[in-house]
BALOBA-1460 file (C-alpha; in Angstrom, 3 decimals):
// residues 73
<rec num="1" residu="x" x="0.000" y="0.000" z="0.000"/>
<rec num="2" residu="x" x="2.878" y="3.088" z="-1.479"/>
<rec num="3" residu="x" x="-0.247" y="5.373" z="-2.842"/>
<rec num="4" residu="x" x="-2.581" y="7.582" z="-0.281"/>
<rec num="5" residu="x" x="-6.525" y="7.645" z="-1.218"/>
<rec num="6" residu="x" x="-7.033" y="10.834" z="-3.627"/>
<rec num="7" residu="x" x="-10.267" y="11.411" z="-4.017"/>
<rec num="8" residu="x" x="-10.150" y="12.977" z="-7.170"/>
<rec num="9" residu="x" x="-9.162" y="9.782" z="-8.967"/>
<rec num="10" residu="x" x="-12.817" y="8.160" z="-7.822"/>
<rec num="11" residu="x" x="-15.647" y="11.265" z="-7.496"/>
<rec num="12" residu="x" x="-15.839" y="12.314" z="-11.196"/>
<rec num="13" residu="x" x="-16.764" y="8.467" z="-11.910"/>
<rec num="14" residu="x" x="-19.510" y="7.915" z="-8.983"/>
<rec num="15" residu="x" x="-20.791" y="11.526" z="-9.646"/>
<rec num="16" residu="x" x="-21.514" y="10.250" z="-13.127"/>
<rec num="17" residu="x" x="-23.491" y="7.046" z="-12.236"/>
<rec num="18" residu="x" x="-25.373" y="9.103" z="-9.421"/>
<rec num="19" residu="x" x="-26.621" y="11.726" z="-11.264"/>
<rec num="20" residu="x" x="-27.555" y="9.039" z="-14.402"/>
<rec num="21" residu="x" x="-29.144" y="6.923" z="-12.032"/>
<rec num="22" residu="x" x="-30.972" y="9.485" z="-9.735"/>
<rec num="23" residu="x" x="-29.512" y="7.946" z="-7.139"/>
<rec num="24" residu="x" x="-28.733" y="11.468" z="-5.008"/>
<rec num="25" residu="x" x="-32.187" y="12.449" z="-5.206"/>
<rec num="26" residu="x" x="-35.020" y="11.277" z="-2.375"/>
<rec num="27" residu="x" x="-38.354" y="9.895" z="-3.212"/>
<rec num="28" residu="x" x="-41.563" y="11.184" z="-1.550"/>
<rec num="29" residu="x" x="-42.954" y="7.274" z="-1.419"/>
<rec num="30" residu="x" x="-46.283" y="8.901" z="0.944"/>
<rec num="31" residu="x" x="-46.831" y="11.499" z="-0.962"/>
<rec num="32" residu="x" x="-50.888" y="10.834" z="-1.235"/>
<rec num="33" residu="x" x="-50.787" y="10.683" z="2.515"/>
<rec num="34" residu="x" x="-51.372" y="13.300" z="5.214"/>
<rec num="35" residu="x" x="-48.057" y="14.530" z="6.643"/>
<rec num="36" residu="x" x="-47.175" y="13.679" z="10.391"/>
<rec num="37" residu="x" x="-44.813" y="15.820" z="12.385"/>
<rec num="38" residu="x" x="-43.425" y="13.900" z="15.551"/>
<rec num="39" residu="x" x="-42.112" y="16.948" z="17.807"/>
<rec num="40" residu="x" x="-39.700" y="15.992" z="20.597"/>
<rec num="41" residu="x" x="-39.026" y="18.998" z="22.986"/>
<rec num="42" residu="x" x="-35.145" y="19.114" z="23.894"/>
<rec num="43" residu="x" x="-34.794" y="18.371" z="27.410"/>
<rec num="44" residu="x" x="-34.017" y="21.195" z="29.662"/>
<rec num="45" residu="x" x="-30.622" y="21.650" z="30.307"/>
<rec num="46" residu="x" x="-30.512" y="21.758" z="34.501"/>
<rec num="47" residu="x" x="-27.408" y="20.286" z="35.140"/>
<rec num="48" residu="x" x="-24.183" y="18.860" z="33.586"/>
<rec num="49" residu="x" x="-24.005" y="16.554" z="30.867"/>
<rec num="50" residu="x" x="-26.684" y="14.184" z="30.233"/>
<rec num="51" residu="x" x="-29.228" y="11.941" z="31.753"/>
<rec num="52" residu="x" x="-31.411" y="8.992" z="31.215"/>
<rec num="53" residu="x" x="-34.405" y="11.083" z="30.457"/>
<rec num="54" residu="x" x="-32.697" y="12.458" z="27.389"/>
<rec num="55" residu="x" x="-32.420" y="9.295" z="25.926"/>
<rec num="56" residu="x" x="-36.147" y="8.156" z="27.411"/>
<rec num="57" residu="x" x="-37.555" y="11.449" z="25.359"/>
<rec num="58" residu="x" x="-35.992" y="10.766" z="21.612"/>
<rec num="59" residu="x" x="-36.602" y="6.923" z="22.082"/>
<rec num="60" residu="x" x="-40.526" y="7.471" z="22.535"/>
<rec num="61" residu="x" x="-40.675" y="9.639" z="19.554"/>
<rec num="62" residu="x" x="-38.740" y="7.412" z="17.185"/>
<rec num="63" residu="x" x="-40.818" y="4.330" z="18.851"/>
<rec num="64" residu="x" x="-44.022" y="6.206" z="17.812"/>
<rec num="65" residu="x" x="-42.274" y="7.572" z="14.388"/>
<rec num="66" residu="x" x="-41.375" y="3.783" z="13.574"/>
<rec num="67" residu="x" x="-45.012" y="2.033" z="14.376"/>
<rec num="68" residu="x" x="-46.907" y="4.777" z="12.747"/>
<rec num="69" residu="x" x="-44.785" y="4.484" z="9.202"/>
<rec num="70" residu="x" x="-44.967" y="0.743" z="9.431"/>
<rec num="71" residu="x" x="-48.959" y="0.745" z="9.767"/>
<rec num="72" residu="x" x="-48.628" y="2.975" z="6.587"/>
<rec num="73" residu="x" x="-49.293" y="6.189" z="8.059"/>
């Protein structure tokens, strides 16, 4: 292994194929549906660091987030 990674030799080639493929762009699969919005609050910074109640917050939220898009909503 004598050579370093250069990018240069490898991005022109995948940029091709991406942009002939479409594969940079995102695809509104629920677009016939009614949007959801899943707000989480950021926890209230009164003390140091973090907590377990961080973690409890964004983990019912992405639970919720998760069931709802697998029942198709």
């Amino acid at each position: 292994m004598g050579k370093r990674y250069n990018p240069k030799d490898f991005e022109s080639k995948w940029q091709k194929q991406w942009f002939s493929k479409m594969e940079y762009s995102a695809q509104d699969l629920l677009s016939n549906k009614e949007k959801y919005y899943q707000l989480v609050e950021f926890p209230y910074p009164s003390g140091p660091g973090m907590h377990i109640g961080h973690t409890r917050n964004y983990s019912m939220a992405d639970s919720v987030v998760r069931l709802r898009r697998m029942m198709g909503q």
